[in-house]
N, C-alpha and C positions, 0 to 999 in steps of 0.2 A: 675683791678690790679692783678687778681687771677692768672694769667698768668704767673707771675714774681717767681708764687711758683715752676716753671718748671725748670726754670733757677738756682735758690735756695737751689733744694733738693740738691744738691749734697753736697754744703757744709751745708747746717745740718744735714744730715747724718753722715757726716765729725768731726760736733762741737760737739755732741750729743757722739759721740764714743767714742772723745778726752777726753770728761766731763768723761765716765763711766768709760774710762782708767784708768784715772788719782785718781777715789775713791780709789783703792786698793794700792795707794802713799801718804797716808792723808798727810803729813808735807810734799808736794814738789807741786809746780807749782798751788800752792792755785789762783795766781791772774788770772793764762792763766784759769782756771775751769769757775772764774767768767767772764772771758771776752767770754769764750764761751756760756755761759749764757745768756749775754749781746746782743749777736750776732743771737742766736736762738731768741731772747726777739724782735729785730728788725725788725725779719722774719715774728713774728707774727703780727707785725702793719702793714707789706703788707698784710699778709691775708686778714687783717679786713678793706681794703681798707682807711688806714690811711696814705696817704704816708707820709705827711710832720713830722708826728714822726716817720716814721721810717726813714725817710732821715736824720732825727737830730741823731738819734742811730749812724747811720752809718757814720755820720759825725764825731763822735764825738770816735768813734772806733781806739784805739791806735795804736793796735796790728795788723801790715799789715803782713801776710807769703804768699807765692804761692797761695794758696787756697781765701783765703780773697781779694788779690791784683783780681784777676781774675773774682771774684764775683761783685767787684765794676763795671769795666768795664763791665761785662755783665747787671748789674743795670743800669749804664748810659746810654747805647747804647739801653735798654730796654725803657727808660723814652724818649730819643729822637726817636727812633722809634714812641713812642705815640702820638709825639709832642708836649711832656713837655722839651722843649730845657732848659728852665731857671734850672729845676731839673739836665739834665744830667750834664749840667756843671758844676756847684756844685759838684757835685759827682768826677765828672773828673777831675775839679783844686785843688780837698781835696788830689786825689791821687797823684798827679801828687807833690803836697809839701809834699810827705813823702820821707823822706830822704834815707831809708832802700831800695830804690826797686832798682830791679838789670837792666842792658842796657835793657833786652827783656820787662820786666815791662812797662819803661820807654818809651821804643817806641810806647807800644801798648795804655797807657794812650796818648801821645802826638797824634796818628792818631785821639783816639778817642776825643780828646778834639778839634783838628783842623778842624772836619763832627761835634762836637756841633757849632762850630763860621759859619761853610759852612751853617749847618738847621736855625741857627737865623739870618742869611743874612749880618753876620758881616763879609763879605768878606777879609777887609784887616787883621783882627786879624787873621784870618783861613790862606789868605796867607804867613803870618809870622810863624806860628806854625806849616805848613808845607815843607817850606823852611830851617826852623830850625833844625826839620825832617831828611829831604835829607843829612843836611850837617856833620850830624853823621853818615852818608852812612848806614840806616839800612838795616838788613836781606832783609825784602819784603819791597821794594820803588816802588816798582809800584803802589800801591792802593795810596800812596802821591801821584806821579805823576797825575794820574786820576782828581783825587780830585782838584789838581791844575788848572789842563785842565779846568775841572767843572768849576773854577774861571773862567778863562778869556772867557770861551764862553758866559759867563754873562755878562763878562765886555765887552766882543767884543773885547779885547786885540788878535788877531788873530796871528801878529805875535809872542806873548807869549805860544800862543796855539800851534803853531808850534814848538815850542823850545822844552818845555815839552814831547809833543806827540812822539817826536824822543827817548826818554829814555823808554817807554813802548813798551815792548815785550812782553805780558805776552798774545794777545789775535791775533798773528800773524802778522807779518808784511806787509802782505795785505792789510790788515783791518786800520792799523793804515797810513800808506801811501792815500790808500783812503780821508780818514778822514782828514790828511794834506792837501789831494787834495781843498777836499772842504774850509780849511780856507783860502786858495789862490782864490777861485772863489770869497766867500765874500769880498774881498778885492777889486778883481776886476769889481763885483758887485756893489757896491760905489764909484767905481772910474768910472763907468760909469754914473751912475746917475748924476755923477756930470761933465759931461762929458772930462773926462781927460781917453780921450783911449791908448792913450800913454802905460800909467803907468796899466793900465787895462790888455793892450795883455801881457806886464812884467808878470803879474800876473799872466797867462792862460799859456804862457810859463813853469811857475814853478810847476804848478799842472800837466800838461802833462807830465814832469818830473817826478812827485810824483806817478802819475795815470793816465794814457791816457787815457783808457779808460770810464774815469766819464764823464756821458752825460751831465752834469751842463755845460762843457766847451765847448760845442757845444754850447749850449742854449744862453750862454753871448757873444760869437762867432757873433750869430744869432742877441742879441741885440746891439753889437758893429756895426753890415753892418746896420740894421735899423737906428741908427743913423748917421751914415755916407750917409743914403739916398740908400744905394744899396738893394733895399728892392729883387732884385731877390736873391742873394745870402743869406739874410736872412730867403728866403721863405725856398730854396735848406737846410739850415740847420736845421729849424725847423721841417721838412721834413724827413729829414736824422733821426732826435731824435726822431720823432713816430715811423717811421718803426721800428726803435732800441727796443723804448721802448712805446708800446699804452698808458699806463696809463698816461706818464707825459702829453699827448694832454689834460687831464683836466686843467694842469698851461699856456700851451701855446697854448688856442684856443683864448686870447684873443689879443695876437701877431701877432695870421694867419689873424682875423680880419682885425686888424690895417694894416698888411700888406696889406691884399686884396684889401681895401679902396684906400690905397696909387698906386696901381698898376691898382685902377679903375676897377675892376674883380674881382667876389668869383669864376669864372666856374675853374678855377684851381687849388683852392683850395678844393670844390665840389668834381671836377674828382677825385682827387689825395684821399678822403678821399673815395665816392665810390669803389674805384679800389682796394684800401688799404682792406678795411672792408671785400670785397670778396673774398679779400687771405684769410685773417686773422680769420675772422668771430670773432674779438673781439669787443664785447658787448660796449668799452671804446667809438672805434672808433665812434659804431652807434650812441651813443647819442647824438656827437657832431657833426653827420653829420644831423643826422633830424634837430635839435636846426640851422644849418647855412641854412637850405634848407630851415624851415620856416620864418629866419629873411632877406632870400634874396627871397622868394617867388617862390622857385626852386622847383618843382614838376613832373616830366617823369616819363616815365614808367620803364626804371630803377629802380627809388626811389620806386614807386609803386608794382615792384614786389618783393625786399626787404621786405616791409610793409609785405604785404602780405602772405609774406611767414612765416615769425620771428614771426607776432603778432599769428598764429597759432601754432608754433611750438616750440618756446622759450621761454625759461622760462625770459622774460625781466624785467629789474629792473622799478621799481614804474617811474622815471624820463625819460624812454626812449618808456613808454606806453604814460606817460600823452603829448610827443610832439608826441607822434604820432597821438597822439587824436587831439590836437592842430593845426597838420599839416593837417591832413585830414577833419578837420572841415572847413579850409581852403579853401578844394579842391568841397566840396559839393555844389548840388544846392537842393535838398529836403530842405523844411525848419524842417520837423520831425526827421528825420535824424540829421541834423542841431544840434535842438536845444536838441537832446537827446546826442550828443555827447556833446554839449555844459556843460551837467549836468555831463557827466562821469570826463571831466576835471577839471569842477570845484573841483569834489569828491577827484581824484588824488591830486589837487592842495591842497588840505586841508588835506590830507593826508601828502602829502611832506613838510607841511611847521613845521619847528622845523627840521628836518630830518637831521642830519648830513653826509657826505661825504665821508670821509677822517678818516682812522684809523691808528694805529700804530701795527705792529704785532709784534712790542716786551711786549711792555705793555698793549696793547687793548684800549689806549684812544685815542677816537674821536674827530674831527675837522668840522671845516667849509670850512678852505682850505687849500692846501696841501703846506706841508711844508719838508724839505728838514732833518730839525734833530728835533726829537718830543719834546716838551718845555715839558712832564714830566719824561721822562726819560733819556734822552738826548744823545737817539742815534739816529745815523744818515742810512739814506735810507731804512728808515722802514714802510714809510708810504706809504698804498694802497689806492686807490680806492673801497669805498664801492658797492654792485652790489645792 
């Protein structure tokens, strides 16, 4: 709680000066001396890590001015930060029924009373107190809007997400076009699984509008012909999306599978990742091509002088040594050999397990599998491939 003294000093420096002003006026503003008093008095129960008397002081504080109204909000926003939601809001509904505060006050208690309903998962009370927000048209409506957005990506309200997202400007319209792009993919995402392609390509249509160039609408492109059975066309786009982009082959190797299966042949998919990786020389590519070379039993001398070359000279991730181990344990007939490779995999394999994948480079937290907008921070195409 020591922390809150940072946010603090300013106005007891403030109460403190007020108190020693006002000595050299004995017979005037006797009560405002004691409520500054009162106010320093409050400061001291956060010191001493007391919060809930000091949350009753400051509840119970009459006298709201510029300084004081300001201090609350930064108190509540301080205890929600902590993840004492039940404190901030307290604090935030105490402010927000004081009758003296002016429109700017007023807005900034209601944002922040609308991110304490967003941190305790009371969604609908948050989207009311944000919507209520908006329709006093304040100064910065952007950070409502956002917050709004926040809502409906938890509800999956996608086409609300849309609506909103068109009012934010504040972080280019690029960025937020994209970001429209993708609530059109999810859309069209479920409307494939459920298989109404119809209303699916509708979808993909409006994102290309939004954002052409988002590789999501290749990718559902790709699972639209696979269910229509055109699995060549589906190969051509999943195809089309690595060379674009290597890292997504970690979500869609398990499509090129499925594909390969359906068209009775991996040597195409094989070729195409060979060919790929020796432009490219991306690490992504290689792990996904040992991983298919050993689950179809594919071994040349191609592959071989790859091996060959990489395991000496690259610095390769933990997952793309242990198949190579894997693959080449395969290939052996020494049994010494054999079964010394047998133990290095093992080692790797006990190594890699727990290991996560998938990171986000906005906020640094990792996954299992790769996901399109990061569930804690909740932005979107952030996430990489761990090496």
């Amino acid at each position: 709680m020591t922390e809150l003294l940072f946010l603090l000093l300013p106005l007891a420096f403030y109460s403190g000066w007020h108190s020693a002003r006002k000595r050299y006026r004995p017979k005037k503003n006797t009560h405002k001396k004691n409520l500054d008093t009162h106010f320093v008095k409050g400061i001291n129960y956060l010191l001493d890590e007391r919060p809930d008397k000091a949350l009753n002081f400051f509840l119970n504080y009459s006298d709201i001015d510029k300084y004081t109204a300001e201090t609350f909000l930064l108190l509540g926003n301080s205890f929600r930060n902590r993840g004492e939601v039940d404190r901030a809001l307290k604090v935030h509904q105490n402010l927000m029924a004081r009758p003296n505060l002016n429109r700017t006050q007023k807005e900034a208690a209601m944002m922040a009373l609308g991110k304490d309903f967003l941190a305790a998962g009371i969604l609908d009370r948050a989207e009311k107190v944000f919507k209520e927000l908006l329709s006093t048209k304040p100064k910065n409506s952007a950070d409502a809007y956002l917050s709004l957005r926040q809502i409906y990506e938890q509800l999956k309200d996608w086409p609300q997400a849309i609506e909103v997202t068109k009012h934010i400007e504040n972080k280019g319209k690029t960025q937020q076009l994209r970001i429209i792009a993708h609530y059109y993919c999810e859309m069209a995402h479920t409307d494939v699984a459920q298989g109404q392609v119809y209303s699916a390509e509708k979808y993909l249509i409006q994102a290309k509008k939004s954002y052409k160039a988002l590789p999501r609408i290749k990718i559902i492109q790709g699972d639209i012909a696979a269910y229509q059975e055109n699995y060549s066309k589906a190969l051509k786009l999943y195809q089309n999306v690595i060379q674009d982009d290597a890292y997504l082959i970690a979500m869609l190797f398990k499509q090129l599978l499925f594909v390969a299966e359906k068209i009775g042949s991996s040597e195409k998919i094989y070729q195409f990742l060979v060919q790929h990786y020796q432009q490219s020389q991306d690490l992504n590519i290689l792990e996904h091509l040992l991983e298919l070379a050993y689950q179809s039993n594919h071994y040349d001398q191609e592959l071989e002088t790859i091996l060959e070359s990489d395991l000496q000279n690259k610095a390769l991730s933990l997952y793309s040594i242990f198949k190579s181990s894997q693959l080449l344990e395969s290939t052996l007939k020494q049994l010494s050999n054999k079964r010394a490779l047998q133990l290095i995999r093992q080692a790797l394999h006990n190594h890699l397990q727990g290991q996560l994948n998938f990171q986000c480079q906005h906020c640094g937290y990792k996954m299992n599998e790769y996901l399109w907008r990061c569930p804690i921070c909740h932005h979107w195409d952030t996430i990489t491939k761990l090496q």
